[in-house]
N, C-alpha and C positions, 0 to 999 in steps of 0.2 A: 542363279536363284530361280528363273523364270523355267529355265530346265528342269530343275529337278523336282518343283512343284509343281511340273505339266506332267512331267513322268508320274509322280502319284496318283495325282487324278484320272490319270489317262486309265492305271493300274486298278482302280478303283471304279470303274468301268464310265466315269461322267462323259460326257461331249465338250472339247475343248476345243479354244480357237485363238489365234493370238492374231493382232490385229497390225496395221503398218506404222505402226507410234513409234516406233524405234527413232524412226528420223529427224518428223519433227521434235519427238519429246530430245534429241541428244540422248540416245538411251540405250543401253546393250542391248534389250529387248523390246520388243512389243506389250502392249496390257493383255493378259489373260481373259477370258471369259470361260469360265466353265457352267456345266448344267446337268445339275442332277432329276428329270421328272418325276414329278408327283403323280399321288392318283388322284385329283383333277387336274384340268386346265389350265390354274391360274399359277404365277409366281410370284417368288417375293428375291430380293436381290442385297446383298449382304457384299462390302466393298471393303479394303484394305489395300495399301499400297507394298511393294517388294521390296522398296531399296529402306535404306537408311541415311543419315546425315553421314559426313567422311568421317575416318576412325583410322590414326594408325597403328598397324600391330592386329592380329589375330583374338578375335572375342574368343574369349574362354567363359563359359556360363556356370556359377557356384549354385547350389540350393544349398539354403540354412533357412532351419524353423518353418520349411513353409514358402520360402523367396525365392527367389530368382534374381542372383544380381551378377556382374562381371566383375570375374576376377584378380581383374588387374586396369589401366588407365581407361578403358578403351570406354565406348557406349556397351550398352548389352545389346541394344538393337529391339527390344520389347516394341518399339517405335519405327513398323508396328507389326512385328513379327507375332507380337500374342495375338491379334486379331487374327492376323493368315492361323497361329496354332488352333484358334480357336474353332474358324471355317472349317479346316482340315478335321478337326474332330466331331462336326457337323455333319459333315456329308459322308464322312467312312461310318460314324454311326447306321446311316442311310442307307446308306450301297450294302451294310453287311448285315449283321440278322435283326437288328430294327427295323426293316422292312424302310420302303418305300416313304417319303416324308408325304403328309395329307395333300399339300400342296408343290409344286416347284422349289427348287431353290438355283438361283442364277449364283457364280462368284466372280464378281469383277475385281482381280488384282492387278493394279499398278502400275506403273514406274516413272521415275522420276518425280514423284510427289514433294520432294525435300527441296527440287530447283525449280520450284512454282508452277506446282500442277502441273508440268506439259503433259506428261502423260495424261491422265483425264480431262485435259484440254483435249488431247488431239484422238480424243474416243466420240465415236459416233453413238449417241445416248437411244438411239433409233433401235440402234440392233436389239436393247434388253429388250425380254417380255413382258418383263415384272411391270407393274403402275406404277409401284414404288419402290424405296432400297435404304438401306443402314449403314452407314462408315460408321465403322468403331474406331475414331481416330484422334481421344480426345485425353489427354492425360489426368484423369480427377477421377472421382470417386464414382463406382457405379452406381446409376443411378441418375444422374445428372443427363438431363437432352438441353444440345444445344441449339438457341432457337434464333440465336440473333449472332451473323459474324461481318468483321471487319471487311475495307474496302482496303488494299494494300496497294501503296503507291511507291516502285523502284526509282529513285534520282543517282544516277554515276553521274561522276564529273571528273575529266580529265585535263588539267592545268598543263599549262603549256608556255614555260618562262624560256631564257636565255641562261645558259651553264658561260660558268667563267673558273679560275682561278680564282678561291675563295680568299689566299692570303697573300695575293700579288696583287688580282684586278677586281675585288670582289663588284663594285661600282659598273664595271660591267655588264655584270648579270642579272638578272630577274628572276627571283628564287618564286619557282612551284609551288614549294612545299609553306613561303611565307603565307603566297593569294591562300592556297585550302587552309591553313589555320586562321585566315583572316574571316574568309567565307565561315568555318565551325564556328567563330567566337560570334559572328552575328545571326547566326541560329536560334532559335527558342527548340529544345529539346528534350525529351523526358516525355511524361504525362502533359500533354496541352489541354488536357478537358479530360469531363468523363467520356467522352467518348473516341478521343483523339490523343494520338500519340505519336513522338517523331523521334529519328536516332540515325548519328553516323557511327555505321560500325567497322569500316575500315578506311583506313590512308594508309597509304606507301607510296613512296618516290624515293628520291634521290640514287647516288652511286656511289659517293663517300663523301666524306668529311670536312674532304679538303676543297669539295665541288661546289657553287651555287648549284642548286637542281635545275633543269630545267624539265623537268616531268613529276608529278603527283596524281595521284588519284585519291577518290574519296568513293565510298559506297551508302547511299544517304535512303531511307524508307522512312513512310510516312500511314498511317492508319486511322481510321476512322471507322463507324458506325456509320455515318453518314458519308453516303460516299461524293457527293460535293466538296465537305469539308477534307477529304482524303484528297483531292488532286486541287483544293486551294492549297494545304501546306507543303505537296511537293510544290508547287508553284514559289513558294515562298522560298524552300531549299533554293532553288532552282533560280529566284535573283539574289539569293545570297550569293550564289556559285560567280554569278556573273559580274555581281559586287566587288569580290575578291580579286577576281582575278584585275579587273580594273585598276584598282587601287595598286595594284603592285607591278603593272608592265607587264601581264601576261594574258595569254587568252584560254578561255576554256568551254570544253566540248558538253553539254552537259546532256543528256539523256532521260526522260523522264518515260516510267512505262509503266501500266497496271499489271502487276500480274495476276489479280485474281477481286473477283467484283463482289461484295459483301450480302447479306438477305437480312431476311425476317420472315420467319416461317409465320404463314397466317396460323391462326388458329384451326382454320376450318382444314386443313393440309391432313389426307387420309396418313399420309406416313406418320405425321403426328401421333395422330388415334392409336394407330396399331401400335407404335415405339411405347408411349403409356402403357396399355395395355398389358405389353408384353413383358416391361420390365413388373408389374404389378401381378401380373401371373408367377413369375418368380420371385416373388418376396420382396422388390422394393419399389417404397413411395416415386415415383418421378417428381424430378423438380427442377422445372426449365431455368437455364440461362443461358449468361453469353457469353461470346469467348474473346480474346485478343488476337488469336491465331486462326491460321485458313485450312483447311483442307480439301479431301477430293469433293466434297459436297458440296463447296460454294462450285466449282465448273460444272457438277453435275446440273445445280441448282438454274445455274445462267442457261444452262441447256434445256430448262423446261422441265426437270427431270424432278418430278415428289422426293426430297428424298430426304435425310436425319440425321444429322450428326450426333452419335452418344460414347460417353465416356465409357474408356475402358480398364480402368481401375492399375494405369500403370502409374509412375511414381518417377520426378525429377530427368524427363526426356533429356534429350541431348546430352548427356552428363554422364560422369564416369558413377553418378549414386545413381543412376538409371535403376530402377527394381520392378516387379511385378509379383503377387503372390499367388501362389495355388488355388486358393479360394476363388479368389478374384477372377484368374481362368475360369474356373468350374461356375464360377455365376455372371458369368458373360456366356457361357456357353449355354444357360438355361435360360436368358434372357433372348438370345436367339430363336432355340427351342420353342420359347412362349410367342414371339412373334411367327415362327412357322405357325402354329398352333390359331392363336388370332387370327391371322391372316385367314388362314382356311375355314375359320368359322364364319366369318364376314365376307367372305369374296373377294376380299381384296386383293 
């Protein structure tokens, strides 16, 4: 993917550079940077990431009415492939007889966005020009800036019992899989607040049937607005883990890691100004909220970096109803437009 979207650009005459991410982020590639200049000085910087969540089987993309959806189990991948469509018809508008855009446009795409940020974790936020920049990485209705996101807290835990002979010597063993369902049931999970939320979303262990287990895993995250109250209730996971395993003659490894630290965009934030603006230049009201999910702009944000997370009018991510509609495209693409356009009337 990182290829064949450097090739376009590259064809489309921008400046392109792919950066050493590959390694840390775990990632086939590098993050992109491309740069189309303006005629002034100044930039504005427009971010998407390249990969997707896993899918097996080959997307096949249908249109009906106007949609965009996959034609069979798989994701569509709009998540956030409309974003990169969207860039890409920004900047060839640019490069070819629209002339020149007033000001810069920088494009920082990706990778590894869907295995927590690494890639825009392991981007030097230095190198942009721009003050400020836009992920369009937000699945809701256009129109919507988000101003406030979660603090995400990872807890794994790896139980570690004694296997026997389930129907000879069952007395033997120390079942794995008993401590992690011991640890789940003393859990509080779902919505803990309005601001906080906690969830196991995987276990596996054992090797058959006829085994006490002696290994299990759990995969446990925690969220909040605040992000104190995010690494008290991994904490909490986290003596549940240790709870569990107690109780049942086993020990267990537990793990606890942030992958990505939450905000609150002040008000007084230029990328704000401009993201209003610009969606208002094209036809719609702004109307801030918040989100339950992270993306590249909470790492850009820890890194000092102005920058906006706005929705991009796709529909049911992760999911085989994964959809996006033509319109939608086309006024994401003017909302951009209008932030080039802002931008260059204000300096920013």
């Amino acid at each position: 993917m990182a290829d064949t979207i450097a090739a376009e650009l590259r064809a489309l005459g921008l400046e392109l550079s792919e950066d050493e991410a590959a390694g840390p982020a775990e990632a086939g590639a590098g993050n992109l940077l491309a740069r189309l200049p303006g005629e002034s000085d100044e930039w504005v910087m427009f971010c998407a990431h390249i990969d997707t969540v896993p899918h097996k089987g080959q997307i096949e993309v249908v249109e009906s009415d106007g949609v965009f959806r996959s034609a069979g189990e798989t994701i569509l991948g709009a998540d956030n492939k409309a974003a990169v469509a969207v860039f890409m018809e920004l900047v060839a508008r640019h490069a070819g007889s629209d002339g020149p855009p007033p000001i810069g446009i920088e494009l920082l795409l990706t990778v590894a966005e869907e295995q927590g940020l690494r890639g825009a974790k392991a981007f030097d936020a230095s190198l942009l020009r721009s003050k400020c920049g836009f992920v369009l990485d937000h699945a809701s209705a256009v129109g919507e800036v988000i101003v406030t996101s979660p603090t995400q807290q990872s807890v794994r835990a790896d139980f570690t019992g004694v296997e026997a002979h389930a129907g000879i010597r069952p007395e033997d063993g120390n079942s794995a899989i008993a401590a992690a369902s011991a640890a789940i049931a003393r859990m509080e999970l779902g919505r803990l607040d309005e601001e906080t939320t906690a969830n196991v979303g995987v276990i596996r262990g054992g090797t058959s049937g006829n085994v006490v287990p002696g290994h299990c895993e759990i995969v446990a995250e925690a969220r909040s607005l605040d992000a104190n109250r995010a690494a008290e209730v991994a904490g909490t996971l986290s003596d549940a883990c240790a709870w569990g395993a107690s109780e049942h003659g086993c020990d267990a490894d537990v793990r606890v890691e942030e992958l990505f630290r939450g905000y609150k965009i002040p008000p007084s934030s230029p990328a704000l100004a401009l993201a209003e603006a610009g969606l208002r230049r094209a036809g719609f009201e702004p109307e801030r909220t918040a989100t339950g999910g992270g993306s590249d702009a909470n790492a850009l944000i820890v890194d000092g970096f102005d920058c906006i997370l706005l929705a991009n009018g796709t529909e049911a991510n992760h999911t085989p109803d994964e959809a996006v509609s033509a319109r939608n495209l086309d006024a994401m693409l003017e909302v951009c437009e209008g932030i080039v356009a802002e931008a260059a009337a204000t300096g920013s």
